[in-house]
N, C-alpha and C positions, 0 to 999 in steps of 0.2 A: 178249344178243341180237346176233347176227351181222349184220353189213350196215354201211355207209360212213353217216356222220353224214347225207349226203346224199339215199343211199335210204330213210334213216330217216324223213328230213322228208317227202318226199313221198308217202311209203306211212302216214305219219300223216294228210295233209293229206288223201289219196284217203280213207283209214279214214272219217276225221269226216267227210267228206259223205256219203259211204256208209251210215253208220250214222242219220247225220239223213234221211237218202232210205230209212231202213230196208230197203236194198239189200246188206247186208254180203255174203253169199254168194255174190250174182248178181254184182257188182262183181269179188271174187274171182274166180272163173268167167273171167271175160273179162281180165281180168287175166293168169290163168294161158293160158287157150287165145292169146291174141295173144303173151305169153313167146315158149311153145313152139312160135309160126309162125316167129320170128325165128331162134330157136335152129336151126331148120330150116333155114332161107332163111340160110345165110354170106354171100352176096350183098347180098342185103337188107336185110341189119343194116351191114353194110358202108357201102352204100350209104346209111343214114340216119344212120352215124354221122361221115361224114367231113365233115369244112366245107368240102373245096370243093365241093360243089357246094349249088343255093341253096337254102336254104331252105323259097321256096315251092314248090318242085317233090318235096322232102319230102315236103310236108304234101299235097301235090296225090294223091299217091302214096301216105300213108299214109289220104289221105281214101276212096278207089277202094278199097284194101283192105277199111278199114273200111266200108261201103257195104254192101261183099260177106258179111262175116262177120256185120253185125247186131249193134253193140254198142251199148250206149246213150248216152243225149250225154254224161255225165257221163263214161265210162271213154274216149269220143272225144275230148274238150276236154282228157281227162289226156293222150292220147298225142299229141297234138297240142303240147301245153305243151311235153313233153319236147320234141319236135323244137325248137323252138320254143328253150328253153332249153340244146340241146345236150346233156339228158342221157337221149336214148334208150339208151345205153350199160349206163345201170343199172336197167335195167326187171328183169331177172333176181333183182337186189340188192332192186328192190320189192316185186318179188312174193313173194319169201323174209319180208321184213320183214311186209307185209300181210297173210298167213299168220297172224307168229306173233301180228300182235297181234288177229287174226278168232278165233285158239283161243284166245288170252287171254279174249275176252268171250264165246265160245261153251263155255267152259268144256271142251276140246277139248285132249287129247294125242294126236300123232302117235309111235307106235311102230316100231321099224323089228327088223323080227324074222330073222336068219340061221339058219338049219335047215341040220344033213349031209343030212337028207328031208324030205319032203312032209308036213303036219302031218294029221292027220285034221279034222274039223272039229268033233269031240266035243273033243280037244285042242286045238285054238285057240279055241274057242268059254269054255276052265276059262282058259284063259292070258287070254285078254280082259277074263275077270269079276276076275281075280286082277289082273291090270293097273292094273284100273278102282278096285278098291278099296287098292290102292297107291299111286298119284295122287293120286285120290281125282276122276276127274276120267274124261268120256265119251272110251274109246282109239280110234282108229282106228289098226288094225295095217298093216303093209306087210310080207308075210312072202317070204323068197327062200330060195331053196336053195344052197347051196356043197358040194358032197360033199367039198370039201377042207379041213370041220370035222372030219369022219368021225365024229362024236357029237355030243350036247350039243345047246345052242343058247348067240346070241349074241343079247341083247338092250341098245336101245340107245331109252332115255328121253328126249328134249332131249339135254344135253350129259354125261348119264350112261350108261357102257357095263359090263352086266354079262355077263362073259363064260365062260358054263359049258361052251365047248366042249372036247370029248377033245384037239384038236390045242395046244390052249394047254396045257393039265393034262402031255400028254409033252413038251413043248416047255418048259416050269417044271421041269418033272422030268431033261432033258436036263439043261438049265442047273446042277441043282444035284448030278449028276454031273459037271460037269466041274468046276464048283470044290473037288471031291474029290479030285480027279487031280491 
């Protein structure tokens, strides 16, 4: 699992209330969308990450925000914490972690699929059921196009990369002409 022993702890700590509030999803959810405001906002994040400034004007700030967006108290009192603790820094790093331990109990693989084209959905729909019983485990795929595969596909499981694309297959094949030379 990827993520700082730090993110770990707190993206366990959020999981297990989460899951005793039988909230895991929703927590998620709000978890990711506040991520991705910060990732936005360089300001923002700037601004909640640096000590000098205080504290409560942090929380005063991150309280308004949240206000706005509608989170609940539990994913409020988290981000709150972090200010609080100094480690809004690693919300990125939790919500990565939060993730993988949400598809751990939902029994949930995230796929991440590279195409040279557009998949049909008769074709992604056999790749999915073939996935699934390769895991063994509910996929959710993430598919993208590179036409600088120019064939094949690139498929990538957790921290395993199968890679059938034509540009690696000539690119294998360059290689083992030049050590013929």
């Amino acid at each position: 699992m990827i993520g700082s022993d730090i993110a770990k702890r707190y993206a366990r700590a959020l999981f297990e209330i989460a899951r005793e509030e039988n909230k895991i999803e929703a927590i998620y959810g709000e978890l990711k969308s506040f991520s991705s405001l910060l990732e936005e906002n360089a300001n923002l994040m700037d601004f909640l990450a640096n000590p000098v400034f205080e504290r409560s004007d942090k929380k005063t700030v991150i309280g308004e925000i949240l206000q706005k967006t509608e989170v609940s108290v539990i994913t409020s009192n988290f981000f709150k914490l972090l200010v609080d603790k100094r480690r809004i820094y690693t919300l990125p790093q939790i919500e990565m972690c939060y993730q993988q331990y949400m598809d751990e109990v939902l029994n949930k693989a995230r796929v991440h699929i590279m195409t040279a084209f557009a998949l049909s959905s008769e074709i992604s729909e056999k790749m999915k059921k073939k996935l699934e019983s390769y895991t063994g485990k509910n996929v959710e795929m993430i598919i993208d196009e590179d036409p600088s595969l120019l064939g094949g596909v690139v498929v990538r499981v957790g921290d395993i990369l199968y890679d059938g694309s034509i540009k690696t297959q000539l690119t294998g094949i360059r290689e083992l002409i030049r050590e013929e030379i």
